[in-house]
Kinemage of the C-alpha trace (Angstrom):
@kinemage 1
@onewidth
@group {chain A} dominant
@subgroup {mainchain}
@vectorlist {calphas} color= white
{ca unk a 1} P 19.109 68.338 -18.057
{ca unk a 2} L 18.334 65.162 -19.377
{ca unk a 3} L 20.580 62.879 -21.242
{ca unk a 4} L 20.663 62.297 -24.826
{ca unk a 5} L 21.761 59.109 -24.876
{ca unk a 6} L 22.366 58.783 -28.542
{ca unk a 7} L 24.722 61.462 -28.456
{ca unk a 8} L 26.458 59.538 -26.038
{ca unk a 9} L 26.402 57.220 -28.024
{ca unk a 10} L 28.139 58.885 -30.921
{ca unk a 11} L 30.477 60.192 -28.865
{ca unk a 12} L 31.892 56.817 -28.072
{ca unk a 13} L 31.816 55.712 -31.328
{ca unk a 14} L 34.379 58.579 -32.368
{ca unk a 15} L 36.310 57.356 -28.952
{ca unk a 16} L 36.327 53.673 -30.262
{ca unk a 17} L 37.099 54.736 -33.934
{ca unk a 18} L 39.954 56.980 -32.823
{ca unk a 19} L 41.149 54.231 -30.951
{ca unk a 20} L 41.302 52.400 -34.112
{ca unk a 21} L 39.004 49.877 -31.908
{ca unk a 22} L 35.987 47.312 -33.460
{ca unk a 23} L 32.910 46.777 -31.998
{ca unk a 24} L 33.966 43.288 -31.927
{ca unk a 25} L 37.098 43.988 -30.151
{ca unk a 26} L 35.553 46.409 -27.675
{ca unk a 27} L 32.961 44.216 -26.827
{ca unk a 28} L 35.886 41.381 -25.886
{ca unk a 29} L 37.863 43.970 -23.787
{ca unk a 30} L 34.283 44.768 -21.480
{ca unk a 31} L 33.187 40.964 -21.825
{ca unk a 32} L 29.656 41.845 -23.290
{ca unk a 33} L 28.070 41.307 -26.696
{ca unk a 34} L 28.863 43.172 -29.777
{ca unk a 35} L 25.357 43.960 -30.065
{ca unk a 36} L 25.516 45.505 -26.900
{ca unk a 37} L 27.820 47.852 -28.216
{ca unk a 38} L 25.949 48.580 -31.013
{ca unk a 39} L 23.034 49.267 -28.772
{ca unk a 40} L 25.115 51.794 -27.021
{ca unk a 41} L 26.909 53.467 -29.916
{ca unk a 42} L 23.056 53.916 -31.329
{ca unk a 43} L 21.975 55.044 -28.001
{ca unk a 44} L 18.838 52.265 -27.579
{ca unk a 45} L 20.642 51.432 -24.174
{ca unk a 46} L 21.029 53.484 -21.235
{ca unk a 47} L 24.650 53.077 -19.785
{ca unk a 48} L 25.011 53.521 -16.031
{ca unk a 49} L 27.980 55.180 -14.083
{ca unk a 50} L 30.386 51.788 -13.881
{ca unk a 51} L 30.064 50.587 -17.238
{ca unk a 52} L 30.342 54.895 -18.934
{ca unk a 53} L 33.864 54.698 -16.597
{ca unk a 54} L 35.087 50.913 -17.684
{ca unk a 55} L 34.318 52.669 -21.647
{ca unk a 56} L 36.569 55.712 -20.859
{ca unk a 57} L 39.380 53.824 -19.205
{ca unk a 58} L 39.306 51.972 -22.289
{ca unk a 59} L 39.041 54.281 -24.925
{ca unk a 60} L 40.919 56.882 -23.314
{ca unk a 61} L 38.376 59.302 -22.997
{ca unk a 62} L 36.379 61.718 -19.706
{ca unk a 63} L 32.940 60.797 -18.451
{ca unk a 64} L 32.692 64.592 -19.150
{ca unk a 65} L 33.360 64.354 -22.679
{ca unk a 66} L 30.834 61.540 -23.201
{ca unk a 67} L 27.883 63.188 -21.210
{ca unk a 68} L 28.407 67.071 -22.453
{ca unk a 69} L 30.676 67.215 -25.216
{ca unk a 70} L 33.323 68.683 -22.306
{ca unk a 71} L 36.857 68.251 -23.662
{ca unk a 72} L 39.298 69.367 -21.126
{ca unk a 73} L 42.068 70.079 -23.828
{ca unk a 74} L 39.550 73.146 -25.947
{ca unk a 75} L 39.771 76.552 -25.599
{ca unk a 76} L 36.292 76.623 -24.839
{ca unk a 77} L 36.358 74.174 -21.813
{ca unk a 78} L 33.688 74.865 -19.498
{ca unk a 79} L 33.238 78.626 -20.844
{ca unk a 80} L 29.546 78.508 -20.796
{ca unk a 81} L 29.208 77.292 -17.429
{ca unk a 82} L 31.683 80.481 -16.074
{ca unk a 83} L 29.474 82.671 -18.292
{ca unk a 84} L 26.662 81.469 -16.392
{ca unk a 85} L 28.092 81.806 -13.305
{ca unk a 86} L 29.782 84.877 -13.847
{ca unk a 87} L 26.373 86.692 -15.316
{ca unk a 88} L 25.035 86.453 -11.279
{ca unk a 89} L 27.782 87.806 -9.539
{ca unk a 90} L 28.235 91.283 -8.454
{ca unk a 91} L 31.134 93.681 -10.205
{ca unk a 92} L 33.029 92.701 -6.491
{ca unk a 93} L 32.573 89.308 -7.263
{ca unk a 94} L 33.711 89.314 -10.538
{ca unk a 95} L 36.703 91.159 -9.277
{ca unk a 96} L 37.314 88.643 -6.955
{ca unk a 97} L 37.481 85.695 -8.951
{ca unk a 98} L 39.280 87.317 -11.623
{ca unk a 99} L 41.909 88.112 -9.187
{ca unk a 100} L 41.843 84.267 -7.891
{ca unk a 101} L 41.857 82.943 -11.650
{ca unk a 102} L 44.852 85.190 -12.117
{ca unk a 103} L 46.978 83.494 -9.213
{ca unk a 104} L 46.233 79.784 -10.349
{ca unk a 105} L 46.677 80.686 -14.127
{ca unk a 106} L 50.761 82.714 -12.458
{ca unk a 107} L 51.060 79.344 -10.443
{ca unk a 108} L 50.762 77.125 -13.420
{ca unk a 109} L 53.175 78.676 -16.008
């Protein structure tokens, strides 16, 4: 899967915004250029692992949420990737991690 980057980009924009953040004052917390955070809020600049993790920490955000859209507080939180793994698996297997999802989801109340 390869990554949109202006999605990304968008995606950190609503992170900054809800942080009630400027460009201008984001750029001062990472010590870069405003225009650098333009470029990345557009997605014209590829962002590698140190500088996506310095953003979250930041803006309060997951790597997770910024790559896929993954927010660990939805309903829907990884859904499609248990569908996918789920649609593989035997009915025994099924079983089996239904049982297991049922113990961690007893342990957690």
């Amino acid at each position: 899967m390869a990554l949109d980057y202006k999605l990304m980009g968008e995606r950190l924009k609503k992170a900054r915004l809800n942080k009630g953040f400027t460009q201008e004052t984001l750029a001062e917390m990472l010590k870069v250029s405003i225009a650098y955070i333009s470029r990345i809020e557009t997605g014209k600049t590829r962002l590698n692992l140190k500088r996506l993790n310095e953003l979250c920490t930041i803006l309060d955000t997951t790597e997770s949420y910024i790559l896929d859209g993954a927010s660990h507080d939805s309903n829907s939180y990884l859904s499609t990737e248990l569908s996918t793994v789920l649609k593989d698996c035997t009915a025994r297997d099924k079983e089996l991690i239904y049982q297991i999802a049922t113990i961690i989801s007893e342990n957690n109340k």
